[in-house]
N, CA, C and O atoms as CSV, one atom per row, in Angstrom:
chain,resi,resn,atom,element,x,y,z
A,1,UNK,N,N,43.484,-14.576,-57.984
A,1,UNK,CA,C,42.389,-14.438,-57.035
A,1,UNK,C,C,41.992,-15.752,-56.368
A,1,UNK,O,O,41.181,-15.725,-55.441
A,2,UNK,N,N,42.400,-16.637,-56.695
A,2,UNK,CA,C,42.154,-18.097,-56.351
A,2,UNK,C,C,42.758,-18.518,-54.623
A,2,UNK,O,O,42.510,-19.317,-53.720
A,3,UNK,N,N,43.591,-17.493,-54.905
A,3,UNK,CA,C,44.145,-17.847,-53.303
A,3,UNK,C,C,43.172,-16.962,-52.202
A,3,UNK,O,O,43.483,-16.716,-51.036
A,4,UNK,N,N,42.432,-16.724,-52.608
A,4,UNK,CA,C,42.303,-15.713,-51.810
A,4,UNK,C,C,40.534,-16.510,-50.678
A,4,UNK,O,O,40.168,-16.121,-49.568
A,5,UNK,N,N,39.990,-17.432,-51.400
A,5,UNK,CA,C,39.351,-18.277,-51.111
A,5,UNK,C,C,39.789,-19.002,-49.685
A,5,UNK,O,O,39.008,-18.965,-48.735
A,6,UNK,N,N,41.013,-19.631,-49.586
A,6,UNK,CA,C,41.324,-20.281,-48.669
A,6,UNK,C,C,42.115,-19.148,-47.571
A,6,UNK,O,O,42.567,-19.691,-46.563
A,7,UNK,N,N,42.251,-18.152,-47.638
A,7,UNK,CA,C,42.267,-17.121,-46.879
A,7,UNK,C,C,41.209,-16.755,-45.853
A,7,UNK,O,O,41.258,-16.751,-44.623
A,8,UNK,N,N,40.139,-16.418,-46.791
A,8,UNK,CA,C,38.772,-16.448,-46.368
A,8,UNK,C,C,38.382,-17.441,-45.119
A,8,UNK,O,O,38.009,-17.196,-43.972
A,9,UNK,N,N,38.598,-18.537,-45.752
A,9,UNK,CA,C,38.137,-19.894,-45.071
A,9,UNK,C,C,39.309,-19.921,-43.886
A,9,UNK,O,O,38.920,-20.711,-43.026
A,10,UNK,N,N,40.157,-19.547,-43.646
A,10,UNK,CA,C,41.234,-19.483,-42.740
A,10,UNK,C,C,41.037,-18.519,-41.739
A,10,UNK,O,O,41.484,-18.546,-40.592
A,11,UNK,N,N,40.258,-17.574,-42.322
A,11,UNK,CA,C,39.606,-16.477,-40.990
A,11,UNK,C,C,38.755,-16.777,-40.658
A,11,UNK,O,O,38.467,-16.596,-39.475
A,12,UNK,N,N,38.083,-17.262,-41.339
A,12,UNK,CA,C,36.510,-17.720,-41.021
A,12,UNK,C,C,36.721,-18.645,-39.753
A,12,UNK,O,O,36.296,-18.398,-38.625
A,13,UNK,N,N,37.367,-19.625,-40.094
A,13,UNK,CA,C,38.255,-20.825,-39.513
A,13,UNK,C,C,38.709,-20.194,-37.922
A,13,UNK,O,O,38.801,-20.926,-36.936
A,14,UNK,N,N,38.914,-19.003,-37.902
A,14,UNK,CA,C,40.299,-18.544,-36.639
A,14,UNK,C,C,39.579,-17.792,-35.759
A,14,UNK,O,O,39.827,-17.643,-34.562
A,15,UNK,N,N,38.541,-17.250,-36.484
A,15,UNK,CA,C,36.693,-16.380,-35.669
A,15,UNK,C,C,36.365,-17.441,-35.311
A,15,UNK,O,O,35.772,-17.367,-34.235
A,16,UNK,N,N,36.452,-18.376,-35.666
A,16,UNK,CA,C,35.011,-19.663,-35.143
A,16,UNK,C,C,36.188,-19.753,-33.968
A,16,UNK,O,O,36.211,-19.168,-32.885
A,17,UNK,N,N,36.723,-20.263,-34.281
A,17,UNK,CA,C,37.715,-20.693,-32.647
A,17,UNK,C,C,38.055,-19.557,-31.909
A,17,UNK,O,O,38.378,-19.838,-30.755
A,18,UNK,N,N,38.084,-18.621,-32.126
A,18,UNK,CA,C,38.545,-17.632,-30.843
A,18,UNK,C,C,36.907,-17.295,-30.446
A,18,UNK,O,O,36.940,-16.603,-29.428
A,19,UNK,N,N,35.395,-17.543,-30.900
A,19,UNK,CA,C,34.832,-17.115,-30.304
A,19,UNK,C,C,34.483,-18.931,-29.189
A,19,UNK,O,O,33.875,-19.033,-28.124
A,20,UNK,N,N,34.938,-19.681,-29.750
A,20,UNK,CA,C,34.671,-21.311,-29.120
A,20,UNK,C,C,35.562,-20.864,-28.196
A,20,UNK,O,O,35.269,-21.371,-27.113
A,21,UNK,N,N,36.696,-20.015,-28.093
A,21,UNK,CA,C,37.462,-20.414,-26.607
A,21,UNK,C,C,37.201,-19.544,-25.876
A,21,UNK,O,O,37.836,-19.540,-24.821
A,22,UNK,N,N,36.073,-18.328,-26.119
A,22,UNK,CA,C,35.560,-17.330,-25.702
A,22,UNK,C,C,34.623,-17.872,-24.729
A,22,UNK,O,O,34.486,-17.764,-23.511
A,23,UNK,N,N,34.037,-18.479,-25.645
A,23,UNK,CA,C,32.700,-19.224,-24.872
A,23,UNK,C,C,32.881,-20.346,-24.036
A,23,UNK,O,O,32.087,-20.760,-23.192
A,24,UNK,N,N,34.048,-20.834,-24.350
A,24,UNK,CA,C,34.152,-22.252,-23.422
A,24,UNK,C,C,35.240,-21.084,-21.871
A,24,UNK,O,O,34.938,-21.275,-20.693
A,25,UNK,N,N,36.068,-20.317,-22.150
A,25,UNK,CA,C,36.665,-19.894,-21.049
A,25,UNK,C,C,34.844,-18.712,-20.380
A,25,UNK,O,O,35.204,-18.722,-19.203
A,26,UNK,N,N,34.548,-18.537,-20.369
A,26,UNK,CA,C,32.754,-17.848,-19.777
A,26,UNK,C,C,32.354,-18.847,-19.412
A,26,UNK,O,O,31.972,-18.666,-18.256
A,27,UNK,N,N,32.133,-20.253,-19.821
A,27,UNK,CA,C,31.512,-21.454,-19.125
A,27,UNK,C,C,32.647,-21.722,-17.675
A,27,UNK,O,O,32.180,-21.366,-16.594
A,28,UNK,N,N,33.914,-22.256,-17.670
A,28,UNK,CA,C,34.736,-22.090,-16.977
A,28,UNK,C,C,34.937,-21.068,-15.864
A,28,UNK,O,O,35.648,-21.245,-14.874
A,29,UNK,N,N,34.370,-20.197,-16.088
A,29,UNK,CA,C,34.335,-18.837,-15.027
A,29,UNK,C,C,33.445,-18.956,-14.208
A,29,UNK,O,O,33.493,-18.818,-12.985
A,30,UNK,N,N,32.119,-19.368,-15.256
A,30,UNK,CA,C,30.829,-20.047,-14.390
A,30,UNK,C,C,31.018,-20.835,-13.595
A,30,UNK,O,O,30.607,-20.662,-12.447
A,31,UNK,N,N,31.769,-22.055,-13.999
A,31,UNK,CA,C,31.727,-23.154,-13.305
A,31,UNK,C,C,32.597,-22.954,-12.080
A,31,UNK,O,O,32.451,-23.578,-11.029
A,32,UNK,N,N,33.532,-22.012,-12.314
A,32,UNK,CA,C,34.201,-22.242,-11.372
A,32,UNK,C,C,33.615,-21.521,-10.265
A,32,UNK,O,O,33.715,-21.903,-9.099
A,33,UNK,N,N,32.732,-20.012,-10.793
A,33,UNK,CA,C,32.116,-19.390,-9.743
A,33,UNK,C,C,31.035,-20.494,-8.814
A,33,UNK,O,O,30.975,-20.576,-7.587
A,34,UNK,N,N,30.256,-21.260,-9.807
A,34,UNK,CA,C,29.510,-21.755,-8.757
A,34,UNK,C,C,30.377,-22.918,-8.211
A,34,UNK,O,O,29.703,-23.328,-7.267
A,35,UNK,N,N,31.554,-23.716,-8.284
A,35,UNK,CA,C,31.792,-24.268,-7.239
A,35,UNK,C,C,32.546,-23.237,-6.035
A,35,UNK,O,O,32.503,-23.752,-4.918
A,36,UNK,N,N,32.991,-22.346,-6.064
A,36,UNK,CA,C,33.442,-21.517,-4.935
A,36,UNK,C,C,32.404,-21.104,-4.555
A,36,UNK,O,O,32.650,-20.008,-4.049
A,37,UNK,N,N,31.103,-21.366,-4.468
A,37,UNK,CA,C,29.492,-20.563,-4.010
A,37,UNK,C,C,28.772,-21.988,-3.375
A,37,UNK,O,O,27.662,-22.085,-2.851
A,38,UNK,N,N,29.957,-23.226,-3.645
A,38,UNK,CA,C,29.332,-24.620,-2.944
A,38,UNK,C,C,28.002,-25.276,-3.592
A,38,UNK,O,O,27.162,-26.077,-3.182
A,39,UNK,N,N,28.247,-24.402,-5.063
A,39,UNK,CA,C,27.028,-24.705,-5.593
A,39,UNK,C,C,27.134,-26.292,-6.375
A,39,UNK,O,O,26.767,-26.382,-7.546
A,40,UNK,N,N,27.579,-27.324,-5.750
A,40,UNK,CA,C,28.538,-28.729,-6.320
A,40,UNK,C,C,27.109,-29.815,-5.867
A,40,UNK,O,O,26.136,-29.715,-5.120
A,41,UNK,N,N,27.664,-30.840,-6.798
A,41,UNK,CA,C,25.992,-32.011,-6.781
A,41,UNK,C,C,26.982,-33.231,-6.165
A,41,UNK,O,O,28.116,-33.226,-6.645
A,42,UNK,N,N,26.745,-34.106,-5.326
A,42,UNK,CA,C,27.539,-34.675,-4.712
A,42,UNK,C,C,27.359,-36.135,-5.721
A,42,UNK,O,O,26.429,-36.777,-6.208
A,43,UNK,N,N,28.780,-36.191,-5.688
A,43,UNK,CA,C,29.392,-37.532,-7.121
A,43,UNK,C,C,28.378,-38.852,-6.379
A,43,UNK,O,O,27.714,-39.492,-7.194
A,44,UNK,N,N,28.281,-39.161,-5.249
A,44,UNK,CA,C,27.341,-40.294,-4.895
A,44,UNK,C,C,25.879,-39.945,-5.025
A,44,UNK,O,O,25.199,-40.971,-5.024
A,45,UNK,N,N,25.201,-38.893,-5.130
A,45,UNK,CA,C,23.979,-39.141,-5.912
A,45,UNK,C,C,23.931,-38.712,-7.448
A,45,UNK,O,O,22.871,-38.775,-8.070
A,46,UNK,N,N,24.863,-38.369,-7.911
A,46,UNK,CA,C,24.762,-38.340,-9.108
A,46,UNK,C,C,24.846,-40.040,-9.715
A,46,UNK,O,O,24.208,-40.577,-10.621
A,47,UNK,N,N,25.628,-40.440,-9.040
A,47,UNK,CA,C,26.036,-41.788,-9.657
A,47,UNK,C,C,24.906,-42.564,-9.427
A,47,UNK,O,O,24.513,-43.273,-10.354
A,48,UNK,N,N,24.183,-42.567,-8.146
A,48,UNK,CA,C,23.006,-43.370,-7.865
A,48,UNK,C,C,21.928,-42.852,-9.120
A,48,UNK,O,O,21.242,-43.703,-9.686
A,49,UNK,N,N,21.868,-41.937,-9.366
A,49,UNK,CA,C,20.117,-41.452,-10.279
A,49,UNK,C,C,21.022,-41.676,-11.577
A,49,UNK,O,O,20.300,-41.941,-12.538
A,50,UNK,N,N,22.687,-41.646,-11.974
A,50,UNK,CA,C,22.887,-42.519,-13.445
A,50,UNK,C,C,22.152,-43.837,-13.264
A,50,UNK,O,O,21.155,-44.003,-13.967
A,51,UNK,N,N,22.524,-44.844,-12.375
A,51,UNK,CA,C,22.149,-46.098,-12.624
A,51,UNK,C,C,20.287,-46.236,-11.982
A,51,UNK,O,O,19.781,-47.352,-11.860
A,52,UNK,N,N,19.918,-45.637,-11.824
A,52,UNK,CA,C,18.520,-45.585,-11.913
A,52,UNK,C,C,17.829,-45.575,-13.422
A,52,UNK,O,O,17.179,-46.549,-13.802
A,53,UNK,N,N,17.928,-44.962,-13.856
A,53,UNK,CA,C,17.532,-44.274,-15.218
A,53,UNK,C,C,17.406,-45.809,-15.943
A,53,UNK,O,O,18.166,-46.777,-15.943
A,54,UNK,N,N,16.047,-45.553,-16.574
A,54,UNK,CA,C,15.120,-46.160,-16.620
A,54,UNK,C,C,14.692,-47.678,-15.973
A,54,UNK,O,O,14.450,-48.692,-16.628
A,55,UNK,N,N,14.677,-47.568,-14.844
A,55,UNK,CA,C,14.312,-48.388,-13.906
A,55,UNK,C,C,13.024,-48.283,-13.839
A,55,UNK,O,O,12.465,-47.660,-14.741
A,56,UNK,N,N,12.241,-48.856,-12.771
A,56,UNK,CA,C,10.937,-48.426,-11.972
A,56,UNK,C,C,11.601,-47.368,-11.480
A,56,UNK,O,O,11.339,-46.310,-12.052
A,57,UNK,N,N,12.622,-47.299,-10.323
A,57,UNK,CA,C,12.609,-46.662,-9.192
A,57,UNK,C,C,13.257,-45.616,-9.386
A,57,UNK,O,O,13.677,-44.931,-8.453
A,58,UNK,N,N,13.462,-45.293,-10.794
A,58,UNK,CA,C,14.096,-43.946,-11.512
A,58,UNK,C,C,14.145,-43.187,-10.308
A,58,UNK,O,O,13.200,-43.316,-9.529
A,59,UNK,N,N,15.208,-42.313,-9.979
A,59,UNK,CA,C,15.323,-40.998,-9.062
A,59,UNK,C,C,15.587,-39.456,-10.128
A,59,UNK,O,O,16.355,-39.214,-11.059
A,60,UNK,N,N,14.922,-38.956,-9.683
A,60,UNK,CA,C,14.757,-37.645,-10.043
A,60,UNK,C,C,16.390,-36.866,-10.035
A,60,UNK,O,O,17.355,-37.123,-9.314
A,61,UNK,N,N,16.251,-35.898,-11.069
A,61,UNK,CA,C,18.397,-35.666,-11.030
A,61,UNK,C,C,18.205,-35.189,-9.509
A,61,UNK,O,O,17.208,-35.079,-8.796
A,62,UNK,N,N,19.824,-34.909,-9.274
A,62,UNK,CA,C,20.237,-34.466,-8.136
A,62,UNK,C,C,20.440,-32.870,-8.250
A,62,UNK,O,O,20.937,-32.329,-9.237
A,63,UNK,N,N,20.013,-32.236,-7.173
A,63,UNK,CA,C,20.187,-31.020,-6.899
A,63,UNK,C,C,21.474,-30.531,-6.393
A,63,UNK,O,O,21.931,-31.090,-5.396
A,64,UNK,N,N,22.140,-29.546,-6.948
A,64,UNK,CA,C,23.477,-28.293,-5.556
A,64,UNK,C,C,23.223,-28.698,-4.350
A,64,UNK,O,O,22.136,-28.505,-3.807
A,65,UNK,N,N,24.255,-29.333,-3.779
A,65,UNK,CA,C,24.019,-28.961,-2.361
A,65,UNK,C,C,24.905,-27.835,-2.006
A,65,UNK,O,O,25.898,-27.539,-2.672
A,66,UNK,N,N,24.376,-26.971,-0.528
A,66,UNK,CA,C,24.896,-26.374,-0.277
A,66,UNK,C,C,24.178,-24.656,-0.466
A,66,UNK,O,O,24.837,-23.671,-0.133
């Protein structure tokens, strides 16, 4: 009966990952829906409000354009 432990733990193991690639391919679907909907944050203000952060002149995140 001893083997039967790491069996266990081997399904347990093979559920956790098929529901992680479940969930990561549903994020992916998302993402991809909203960039075909132009729903995209443009890489030059994202990069500007990274190097803000914690400044004075902090900028607020960037919004979708589009």
């Amino acid at each position: 009966m001893p083997d039967q432990a790491p069996l266990a733990e081997h399904d347990e193991a093979t559920a956790l990952r098929h529901r992680r690639i479940a969930r990561e391919a549903r994020l992916l679907a998302e993402a991809r829906a909203d960039i075909a909907a132009g729903m995209v944050v443009d890489e030059a203000a994202v990069n500007a409000w990274i190097d803000s952060i914690g400044t004075e002149g902090e900028l607020s995140p960037p919004f979708p354009i589009g």
